[in-house]
C-alpha positions in Angstrom: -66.8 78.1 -8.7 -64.1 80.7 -7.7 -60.6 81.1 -7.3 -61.7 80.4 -3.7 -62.3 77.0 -4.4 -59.5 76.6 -6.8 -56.8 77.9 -3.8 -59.0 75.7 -0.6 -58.5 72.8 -2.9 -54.6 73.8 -2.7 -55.0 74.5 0.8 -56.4 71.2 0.9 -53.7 68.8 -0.8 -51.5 70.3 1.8 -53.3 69.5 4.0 -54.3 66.2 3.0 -50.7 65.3 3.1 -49.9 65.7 6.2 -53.0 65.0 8.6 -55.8 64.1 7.2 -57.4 62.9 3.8 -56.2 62.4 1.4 -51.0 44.9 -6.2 -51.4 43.1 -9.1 -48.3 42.5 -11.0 -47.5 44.7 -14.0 -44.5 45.0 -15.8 -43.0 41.6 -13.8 -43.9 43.6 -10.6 -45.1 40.9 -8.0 -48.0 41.9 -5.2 -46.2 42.8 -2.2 -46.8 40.9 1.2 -48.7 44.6 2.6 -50.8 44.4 -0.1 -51.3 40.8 0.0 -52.2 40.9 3.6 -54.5 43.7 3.2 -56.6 41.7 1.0 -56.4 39.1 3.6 -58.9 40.4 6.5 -60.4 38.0 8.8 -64.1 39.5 7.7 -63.2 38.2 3.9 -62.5 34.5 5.3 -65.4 34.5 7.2 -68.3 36.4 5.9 -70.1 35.2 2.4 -71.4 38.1 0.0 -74.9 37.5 -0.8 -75.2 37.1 -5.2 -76.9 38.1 -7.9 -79.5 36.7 -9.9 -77.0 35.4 -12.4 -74.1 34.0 -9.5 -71.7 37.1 -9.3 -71.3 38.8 -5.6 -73.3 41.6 -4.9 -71.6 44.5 -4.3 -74.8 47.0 -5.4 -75.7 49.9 -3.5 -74.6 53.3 -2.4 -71.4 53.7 -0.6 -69.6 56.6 1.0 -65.5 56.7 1.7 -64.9 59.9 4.0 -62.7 58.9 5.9 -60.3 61.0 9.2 -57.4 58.6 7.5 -54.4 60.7 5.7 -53.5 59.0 2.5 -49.7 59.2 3.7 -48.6 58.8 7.4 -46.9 61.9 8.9 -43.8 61.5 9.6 -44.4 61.8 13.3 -45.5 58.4 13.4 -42.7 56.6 12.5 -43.7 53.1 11.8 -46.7 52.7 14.0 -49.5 51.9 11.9 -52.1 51.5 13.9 -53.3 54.3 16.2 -53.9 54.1 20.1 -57.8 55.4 21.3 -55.8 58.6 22.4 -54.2 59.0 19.3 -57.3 58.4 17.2 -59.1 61.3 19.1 -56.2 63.9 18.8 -56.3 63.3 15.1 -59.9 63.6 15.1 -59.4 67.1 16.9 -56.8 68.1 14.9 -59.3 68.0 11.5 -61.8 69.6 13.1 -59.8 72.5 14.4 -58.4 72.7 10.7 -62.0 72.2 9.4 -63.1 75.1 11.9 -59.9 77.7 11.4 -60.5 81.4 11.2 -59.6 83.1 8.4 -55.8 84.0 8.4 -54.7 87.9 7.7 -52.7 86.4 4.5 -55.7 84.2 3.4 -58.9 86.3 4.9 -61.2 84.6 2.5 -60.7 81.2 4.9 -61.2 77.8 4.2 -64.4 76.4 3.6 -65.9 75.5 6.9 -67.9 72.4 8.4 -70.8 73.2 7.0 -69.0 72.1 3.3 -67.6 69.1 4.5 -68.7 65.6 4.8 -69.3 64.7 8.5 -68.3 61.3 8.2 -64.7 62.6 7.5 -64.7 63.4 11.1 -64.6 60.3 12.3 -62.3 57.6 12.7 -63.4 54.7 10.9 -60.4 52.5 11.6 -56.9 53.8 13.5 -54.4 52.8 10.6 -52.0 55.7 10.5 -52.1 55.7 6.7 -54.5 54.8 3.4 -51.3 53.4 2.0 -50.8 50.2 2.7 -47.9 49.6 0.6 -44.7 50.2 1.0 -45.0 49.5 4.5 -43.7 52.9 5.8 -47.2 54.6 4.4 -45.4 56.4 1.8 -46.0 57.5 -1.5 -42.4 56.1 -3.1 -39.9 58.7 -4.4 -40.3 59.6 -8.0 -37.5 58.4 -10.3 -35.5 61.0 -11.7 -37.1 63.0 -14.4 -35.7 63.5 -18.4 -35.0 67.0 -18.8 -37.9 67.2 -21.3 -40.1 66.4 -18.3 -38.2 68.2 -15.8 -38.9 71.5 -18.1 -43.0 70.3 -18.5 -43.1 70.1 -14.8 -41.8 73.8 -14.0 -44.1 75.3 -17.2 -46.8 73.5 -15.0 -46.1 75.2 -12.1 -44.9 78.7 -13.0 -48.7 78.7 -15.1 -50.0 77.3 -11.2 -48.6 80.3 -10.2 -49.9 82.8 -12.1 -53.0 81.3 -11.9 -52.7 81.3 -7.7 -51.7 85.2 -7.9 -54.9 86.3 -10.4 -53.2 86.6 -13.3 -53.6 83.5 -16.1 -51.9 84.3 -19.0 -54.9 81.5 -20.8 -58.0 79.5 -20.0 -55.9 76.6 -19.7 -54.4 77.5 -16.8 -57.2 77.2 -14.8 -57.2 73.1 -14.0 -60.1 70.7 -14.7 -61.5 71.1 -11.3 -62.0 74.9 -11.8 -63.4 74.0 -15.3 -65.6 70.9 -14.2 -64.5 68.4 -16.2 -63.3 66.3 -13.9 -62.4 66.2 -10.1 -62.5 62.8 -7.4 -64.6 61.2 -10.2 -61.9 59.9 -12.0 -59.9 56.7 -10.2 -58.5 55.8 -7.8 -61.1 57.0 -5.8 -59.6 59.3 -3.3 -61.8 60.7 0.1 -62.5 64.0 -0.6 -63.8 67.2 1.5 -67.7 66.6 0.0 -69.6 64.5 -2.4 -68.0 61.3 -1.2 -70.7 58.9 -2.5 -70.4 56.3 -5.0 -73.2 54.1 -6.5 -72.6 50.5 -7.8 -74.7 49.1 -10.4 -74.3 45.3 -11.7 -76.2 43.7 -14.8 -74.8 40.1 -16.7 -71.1 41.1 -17.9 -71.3 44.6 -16.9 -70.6 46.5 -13.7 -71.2 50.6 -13.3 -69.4 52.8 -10.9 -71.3 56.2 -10.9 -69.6 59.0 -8.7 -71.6 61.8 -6.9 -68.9 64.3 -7.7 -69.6 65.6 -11.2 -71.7 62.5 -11.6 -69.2 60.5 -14.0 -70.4 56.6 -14.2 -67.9 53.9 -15.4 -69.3 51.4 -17.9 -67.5 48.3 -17.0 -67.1 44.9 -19.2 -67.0 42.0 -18.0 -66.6 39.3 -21.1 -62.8 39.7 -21.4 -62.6 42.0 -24.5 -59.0 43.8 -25.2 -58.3 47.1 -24.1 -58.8 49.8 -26.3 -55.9 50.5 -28.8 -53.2 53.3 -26.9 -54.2 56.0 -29.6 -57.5 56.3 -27.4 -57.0 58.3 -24.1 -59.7 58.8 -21.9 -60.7 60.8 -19.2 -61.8 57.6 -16.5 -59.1 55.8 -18.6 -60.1 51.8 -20.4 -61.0 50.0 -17.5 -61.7 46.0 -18.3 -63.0 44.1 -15.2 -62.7 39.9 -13.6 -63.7 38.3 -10.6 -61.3 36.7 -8.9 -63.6 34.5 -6.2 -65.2 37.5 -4.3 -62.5 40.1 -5.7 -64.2 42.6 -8.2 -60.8 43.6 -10.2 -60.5 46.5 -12.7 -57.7 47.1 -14.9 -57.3 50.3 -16.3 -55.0 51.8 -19.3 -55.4 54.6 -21.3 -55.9 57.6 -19.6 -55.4 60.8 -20.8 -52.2 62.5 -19.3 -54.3 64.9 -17.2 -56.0 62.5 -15.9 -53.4 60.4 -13.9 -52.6 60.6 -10.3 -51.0 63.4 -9.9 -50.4 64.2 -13.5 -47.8 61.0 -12.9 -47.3 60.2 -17.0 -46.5 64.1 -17.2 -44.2 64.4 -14.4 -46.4 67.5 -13.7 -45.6 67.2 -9.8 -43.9 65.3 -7.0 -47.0 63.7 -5.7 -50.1 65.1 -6.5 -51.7 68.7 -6.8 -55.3 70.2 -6.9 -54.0 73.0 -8.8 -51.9 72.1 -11.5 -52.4 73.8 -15.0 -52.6 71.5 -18.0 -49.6 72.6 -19.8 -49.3 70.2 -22.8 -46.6 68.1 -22.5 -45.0 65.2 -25.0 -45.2 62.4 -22.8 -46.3 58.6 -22.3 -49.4 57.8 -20.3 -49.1 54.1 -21.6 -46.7 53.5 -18.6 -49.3 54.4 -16.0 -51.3 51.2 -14.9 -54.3 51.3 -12.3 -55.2 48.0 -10.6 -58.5 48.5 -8.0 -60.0 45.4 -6.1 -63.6 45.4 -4.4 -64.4 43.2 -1.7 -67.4 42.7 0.4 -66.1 41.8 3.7 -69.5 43.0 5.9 -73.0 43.4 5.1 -72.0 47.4 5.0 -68.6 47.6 4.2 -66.4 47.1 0.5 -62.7 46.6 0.7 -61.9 49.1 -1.7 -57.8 48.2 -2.8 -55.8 50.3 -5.6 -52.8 49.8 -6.8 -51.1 52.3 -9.1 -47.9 51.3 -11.0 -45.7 53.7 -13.4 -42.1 52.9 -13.2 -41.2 56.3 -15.6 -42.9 58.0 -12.4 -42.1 56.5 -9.1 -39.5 53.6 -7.8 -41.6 51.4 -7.1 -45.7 50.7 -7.2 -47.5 51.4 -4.2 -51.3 50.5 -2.8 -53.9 51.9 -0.6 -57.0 50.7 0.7 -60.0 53.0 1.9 -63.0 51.2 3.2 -66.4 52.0 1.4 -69.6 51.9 4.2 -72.7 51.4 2.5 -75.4 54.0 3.4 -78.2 52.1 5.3 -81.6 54.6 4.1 -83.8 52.6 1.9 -84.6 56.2 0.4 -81.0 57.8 0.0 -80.2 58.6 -3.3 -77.1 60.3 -5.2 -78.9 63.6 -6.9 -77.1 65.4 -9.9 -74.1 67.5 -9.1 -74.4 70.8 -10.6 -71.0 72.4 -12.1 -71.0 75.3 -14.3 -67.9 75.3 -16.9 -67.0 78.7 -15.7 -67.7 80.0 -19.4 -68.3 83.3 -17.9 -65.6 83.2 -15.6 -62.5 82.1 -17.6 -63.2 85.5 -19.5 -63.1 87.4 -16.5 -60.4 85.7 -14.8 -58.5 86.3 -18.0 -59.8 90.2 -17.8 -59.0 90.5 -14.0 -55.3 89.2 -14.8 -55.0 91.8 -17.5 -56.1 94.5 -15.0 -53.4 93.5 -12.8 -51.0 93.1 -15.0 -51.3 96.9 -15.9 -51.9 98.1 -12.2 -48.2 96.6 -11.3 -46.8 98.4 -14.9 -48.0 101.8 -13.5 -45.8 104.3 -12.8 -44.2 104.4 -9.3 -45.7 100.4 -8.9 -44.1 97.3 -8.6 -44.8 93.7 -8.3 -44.3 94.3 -4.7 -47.0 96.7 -4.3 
């Protein structure tokens, strides 16, 4: 792990954003008619999941979600949706030039290249212009205005991103849980990512388990009805509590610690989402934050995979997206052990280097310009 990694990843959101990676009612919010008719495929009508020994759909094996798809359309697009062929294979040139970019004079480290990356998020599993199917303009909404208490967490946030980004952490906690390993694309909603895309699904009588390639986190799921846990208990992959509705796998999920949100949403920590983010501790109420995520078999080799995110203290309105899992085919594929160090070596010298710095700039006849 480097600051490397840590300033790709940041590279990366951007770039996610713009052209390529990356509803249940709460609160007396209704389903909207996207996310209603995105559940509404002609492959869910027609095609029958095979079941289990005990009569629930089978949704078991291992799945991967790299997809070409941005998460958000670019603006470029306007309302289109749906891409032409032409279209399609711009977009699919367009990532692989970014994938393949030299290293830039202000950035001469470069990005990590195709030999990091999935392959799979070259191609162009469907043409939608978006992962978000709802609102219908393939939007994240606009956040609601922040308290000044939150407006003040969110700048501590990112002047400590900052220091961070220029080498010089004032503490460990300003490197973010990526850099630290504690958690990354395991936590939902499951988002595509640059590498590790693969999930495994595991069912038993009442109980379904997620388990995530990246940092290898596995969700215990219940499926007897049981409350959630009380909101004194925050957890990382949140309190997730699971029904079928017909074919529909649907988790529920409370409780997540505020780092642990989309985009640090509880903490008003940014305006959509950030790799780099420092956890700067921060009053606020992760109770409003509410994850809804449907899985539906609609093919022999594909899961529906649905989220919808709700947080009215955060954004206007609650919005969905829906990433296709494909299940990997190889009887003898199997999800090994991701291997993260927790940087105990590094946070002291990223700490040290800072230091260094710190004293090169207070020199005599230097500057912070220098």
């Amino acid at each position: 792990m480097s600051l490397r990694f840590l300033t790709s990843l940041g590279v990366l959101a951007v770039v996610t954003a713009v052209v390529s990676l990356l509803a249940v009612s709460v609160a007396g919010q209704a389903p909207s008619a996207a996310g209603k008719a995105a559940r509404s495929t002609p492959a869910a009508k027609t095609w029958t999941p095979p079941r289990t020994p005990w009569g629930d759909p089978d949704l078991q094996g291992i799945y991967n979600n790299a997809t070409s798809t941005p998460l958000q359309r670019p603006s470029k697009f306007g309302e289109k949706d749906v891409l032409s062929d032409e279209e399609a294979e711009a977009l699919q040139e367009q990532l692989t030039e970014s994938i393949d970019a030299a290293p830039r004079p202000d950035y001469p480290t470069g990005n990590y290249n195709d030999f990091w990356f999935d392959p799979r998020r070259r191609e162009v599993r469907d043409k939608r212009t978006s992962l978000i199917v709802d609102p219908p303009d393939g939007r994240i909404p606009p956040l609601v205005p922040l308290s000044p208490e939150r407006e003040k967490a969110r700048a501590a946030a990112f002047e400590a991103n900052r220091r961070f980004l220029d080498g010089k952490p004032g503490v460990w906690t300003e490197a973010d849980n990526a850099l630290r390993c504690i958690s990354r694309t395991d936590r939902p909603p499951y988002m595509p990512f640059a590498y590790n895309s693969n999930f495994q699904i595991f069912q038993g009588p009442g109980y379904v388990a997620i388990a995530t390639e990246m940092i290898h986190s596995t969700r215990m799921i219940p499926l007897d009805g049981r409350p959630h846990l009380g909101q004194n208990i925050k957890n990382w992959l949140g309190d997730t509590r699971a029904h079928w509705e017909g074919n529909t796998l649907v988790l529920e999920s409370t409780n997540f610690r505020t780092e642990a949100v989309y985009g640090y949403a509880a903490a008003g920590y940014s305006t959509n989402a950030s790799a780099t983010v420092a956890q700067t501790p921060v009053a606020a109420n992760p109770g409003t934050y509410h994850l809804t995520e449907r899985f539906t078999r609609v093919a022999p080799n594909v899961i529906q995979y649905e989220f919808t995110i709700s947080d009215p203290e955060t954004w206007t309105r609650p919005w969905t997206a829906m990433i296709p899992w494909n299940k990997i085919d190889d009887p003898n594929h199997q999800v090994y052990e991701y291997a993260c160090h927790e940087d105990n070596y590094d946070a002291v010298h990223l700490l040290l280097g800072g230091r260094i710095r710190e004293k090169a700039e207070q020199a005599p006849g230097k500057g912070s310009g220098d």
